[in-house]
Phi, psi and omega in degrees: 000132178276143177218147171300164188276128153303175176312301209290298177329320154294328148334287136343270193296301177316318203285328205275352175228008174064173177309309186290011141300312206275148163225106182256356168301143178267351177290311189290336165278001173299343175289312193268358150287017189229093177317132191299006175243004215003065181266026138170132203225125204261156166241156156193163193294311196220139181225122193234135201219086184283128144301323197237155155294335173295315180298324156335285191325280179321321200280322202279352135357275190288278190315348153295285179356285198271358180070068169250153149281155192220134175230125188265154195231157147240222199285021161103346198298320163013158161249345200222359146119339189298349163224057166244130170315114141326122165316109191128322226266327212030057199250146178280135197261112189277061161320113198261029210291347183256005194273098202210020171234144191287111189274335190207169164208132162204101191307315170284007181268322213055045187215142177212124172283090187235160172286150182321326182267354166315122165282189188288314200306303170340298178291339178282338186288311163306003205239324191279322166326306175273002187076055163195151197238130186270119173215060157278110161225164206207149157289003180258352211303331176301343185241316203294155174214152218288018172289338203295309190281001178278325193277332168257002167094067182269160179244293206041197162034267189231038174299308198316306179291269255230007201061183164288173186297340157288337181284346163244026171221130180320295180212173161217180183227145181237153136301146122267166201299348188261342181100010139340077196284106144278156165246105176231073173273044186279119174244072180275112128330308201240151207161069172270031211240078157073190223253127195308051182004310195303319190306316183316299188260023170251142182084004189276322190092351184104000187277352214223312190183178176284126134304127176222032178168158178210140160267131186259154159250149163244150167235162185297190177250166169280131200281327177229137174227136189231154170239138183235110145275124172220150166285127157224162194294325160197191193270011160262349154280014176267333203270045182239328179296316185298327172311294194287306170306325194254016144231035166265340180233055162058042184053076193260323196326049146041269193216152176190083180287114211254136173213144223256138196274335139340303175291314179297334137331293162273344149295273197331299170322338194215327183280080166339118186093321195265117175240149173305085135066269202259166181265341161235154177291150184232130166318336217204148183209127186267141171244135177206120165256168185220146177247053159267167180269146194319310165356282168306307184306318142358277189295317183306314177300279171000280169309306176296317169328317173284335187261041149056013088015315158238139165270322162211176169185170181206135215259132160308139181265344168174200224282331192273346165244354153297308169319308199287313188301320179311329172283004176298289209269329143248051177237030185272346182256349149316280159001292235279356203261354166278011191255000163144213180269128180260137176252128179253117155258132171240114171213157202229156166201155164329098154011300201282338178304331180306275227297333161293325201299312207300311174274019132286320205262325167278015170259338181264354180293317165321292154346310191251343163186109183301125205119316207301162225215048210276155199233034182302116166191164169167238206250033194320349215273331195240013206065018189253115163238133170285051195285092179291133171231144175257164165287141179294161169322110173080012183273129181295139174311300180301292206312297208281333151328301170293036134228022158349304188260017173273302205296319184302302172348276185328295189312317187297289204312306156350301197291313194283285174328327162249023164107005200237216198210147195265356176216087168304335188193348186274319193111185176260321173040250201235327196286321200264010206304304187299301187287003177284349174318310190306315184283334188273130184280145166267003141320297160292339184285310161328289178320313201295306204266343152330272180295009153277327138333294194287333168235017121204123211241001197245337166088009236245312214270124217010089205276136180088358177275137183075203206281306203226000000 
C-alpha cells in the first residue's frame, strides 16, 4: 500500500537533490501539473529536479522505503496524462530536466550518449555538429525530451525509414524501483548475452524504473531531401502510392503523411501563411520526402500520374517551401481548435487496412453524433492515423465530450477488428488504463503485470500509469 510522504521524509528528499533541485514557488511547480491540453491536472507534495543519476537512485531509495509514489516527467508534452502526479495520491514529481548533457558523439560509432533530460532538438543539434543525424522527429522536439520519448517509444515521422524510438537505441542507464543505477550503456550493434534489458524500459511510461541516460544510433545525414505534395483520388491509391514510391526510388522514401481534405482546410482557414498548394480540391493529400536527387523525384510524380495514383501534385523548389508544405501538415491539431472541441484517437493498423479502417469508422461515426467532423490524418506511411473528430457545427463543446466514450467505443473496436492498436505512439498513460483492458488477452495483461511485479513488486514506480 502506498502512502503520502510526513514532513521528516519530505525532508529527507529535499536535503537529497539541495536548493538547485527544488521549486518551492508553488506558482512555478504549476506547470508541471498541468498536462498541455489540460484534460488532467495533477497535485504532489513535492517537485524534485536531480542533477545526477546518483541523486535520481538516492530519491527512489527513500521512497521504496517509505512505499511513495514517483512520477518521472521529462519536458511535459505527453498526451495521455502519464506524467501528471494523480490528485490525492501524494506522490512525488520527478523531474530530469536537469540531467541535460551530451556525455559523448561518435561519428564513427554512430552513437551519441545523452542524458535523459536532453531535448530531442539538443540531440539532433549534437548529432548534426559532427555531420551525422539523429532522426527521431516530433512537433514537440524542442521541448519534448529524450528520456520521456524513449519512455513512452515515441515515432513521428519517419517511424517509415528509421523506425520508432525503441528502434534507435543501443543501450540506457536506468533507476530501478529499488534505487538501483544499471548501467547498460553499450554501444553494441550485437549483444547476444541473454535478455535484451533496455527493451523492458522503453515504451514502459515510467512504470518499471527512471531512464537517466542514453545510447543513441546516428545515421549520415541526407544530402538531397526532396518534398512532395500531391492530391490522390482515394485512399487506396495513396497506399498504392506509397508502394509505388518506394520502389520507384530504391525505398528513398522518408516520410508519407496522410491529410484529409477537412484538415487542409481548416489550416488554410485559420493558420496565417498557409494556402493550398494545388488549384484544385482533393479528398484526400500525400506530404512526402524522399532522400533523392531531384530527378528521380521528378520520374516519380511522372509515373504515379500516369498510373493514375496523383492527381496533381507540387515538387517543392526548395528548403523554404518544403517548410510551408510542412507546416500544412503540423499545424493540423492547431487548426482544429478554433473550429471547437476535438476527440483525439492515435491509432494504428496494417498499412494495406487504412482504406477499410477509415471508410469504416466515417461511416459509423455519424451514427453516435450525428454531425460530427471527422479529422483524419497522420503516419499512413507506418499505419498510424490521427483520427480527429470537431464538434458538429453548433453542438455545446461539453455535450459533444460526453460522448467521447461512445465514439472511442466505436473506433477501438473498428480499430481492433482490422488488425490494429488502440494507442500508435502516445502511449497508455491515464487515458487508455481502462479501456486497454478490453483489447488485451489475458494471457498478455498476465505476462505485463508478472513482470512489473517482479521489478517493482512494492509498485511505487509511476502508479496507476499504462496497462497494470
Amino acid at each position: 500500500m502506498l502512502r503520502a510522504p510526513d514532513p521528516a521524509t519530505l525532508q529527507r528528499l529535499k536535503a537529497i537533490v539541495g536548493p538547485a533541485g527544488l521549486v518551492p514557488d508553488p506558482a512555478e511547480v504549476e506547470p508541471y501539473l498541468h498536462e498541455w491540453r489540460n484534460r488532467w491536472v495533477g497535485e504532489t507534495p513535492l517537485l524534485l529536479c536531480p542533477g545526477t543519476p546518483a541523486e535520481v537512485g538516492a530519491i527512489v531509495r527513500v521512497c521504496h522505503d517509505q512505499h511513495i509514489g514517483l512520477v518521472p516527467q521529462g519536458g511535459n508534452t505527453g498526451l495521455v496524462g502519464g506524467q501528471i502526479p494523480r490528485p490525492g495520491h501524494g506522490e512525488i514529481l520527478v523531474s530530469l530536466r536537469r540531467l541535460n548533457r551530451i556525455r559523448n558523439v561518435d561519428a564513427v560509432d554512430g552513437s551519441i550518449t545523452a542524458e535523459a533530460g536532453c531535448t530531442l532538438a539538443a540531440v539532433q543539434a549534437a548529432a548534426s555538429e559532427v555531420d551525422r543525424l539523429f532522426p527521431l522527429s516530433l512537433a514537440a522536439e524542442g521541448t519534448c525530451q529524450i528520456g520521456g520519448n524513449l519512455s513512452t517509444n515515441a515515432g513521428g515521422v519517419h517511424v517509415l525509414r528509421y523506425g520508432n524510438a525503441r528502434d534507435l537505441v543501443l543501450g540506457l542507464e536506468v533507476v530501478t524501483p529499488d534505487g538501483n543505477l544499471w548501467n547498460g550503456l553499450r554501444a553494441l550493434r550485437k549483444d547476444n548475452t541473454g535478455y535484451d534489458l533496455k527493451h523492458l524500459f522503453l515504451g514502459a511510461e515510467g512504470t518499471l524504473g527512471i531512464i537517466t541516460a542514453a545510447v543513441l544510433k546516428l545515421y549520415p545525414r541526407h544530402r538531397h531531401v526532396e518534398t512532395i505534395f500531391a492530391s490522390v483520388p482515394t485512399l487506396e491509391a495513396a497506399v498504392q502510392l506509397l508502394a509505388y514510391a518506394r520502389d520507384a526510388t530504391a525505398d528513398a522514401v522518408l516520410a508519407f503523411e496522410l491529410i484529409g481534405r477537412t484538415a487542409l482546410e481548416f489550416v488554410t482557414r485559420h493558420m496565417p501563411g498557409c494556402t493550398d498548394p494545388l488549384p484544385r480540391p482533393s479528398p484526400w493529400y500525400i506530404l512526402c520526402d524522399l532522400s533523392a536527387g531531384r530527378g528521380l523525384a521528378e520520374e516519380a510524380i511522372a509515373g504515379a500520374i500516369n498510373a493514375g495514383l496523383i492527381s496533381d501534385a507540387v515538387l517543392a523548389s526548395g528548403a523554404a517551401q518544403s517548410a510551408s508544405l510542412w507546416r500544412l501538415r503540423e499545424s493540423i491539431s492547431e487548426a482544429q481548435k478554433p473550429e471547437g472541441t476535438s476527440i483525439k484517437h492515435d491509432i494504428s493498423v496494417p498499412v494495406s487496412r487504412i482504406p477499410a479502417l477509415v471508410e469504416r469508422v466515417l461511416a459509423a461515426a455519424p451514427q453516435v453524433i450525428p454531425g460530427i467532423r471527422p479529422v483524419p490524418f497522420g503516419h499512413v506511411g507506418d499505419g498510424n492515423l490521427h483520427f480527429n473528430f470537431t464538434q458538429p457545427v453548433g453542438m455545446d463543446g461539453k455535450a459533444f465530450l460526453a460522448r467521447g466514450e461512445d465514439l472511442h467505443l466505436v473506433v477501438h473496436d473498428l480499430t481492433c477488428a482490422e488488425g490494429g492498436s488502440i494507442s500508435a505512439e502516445h502511449g497508455i498513460g491515464l487515458a487508455k488504463r481502462e479501456e486497454v483492458q478490453r483489447y488485451k488477452s489475458t494471457v498478455e495483461i498476465g505476462l505485463m503485470r508478472a513482470i512489473k511485479h517482479a521489478i517493482d513488486p512494492v509498485g511505487i514506480m509511476n502508479p496507476g500509469k499504462g496497462v497494470v
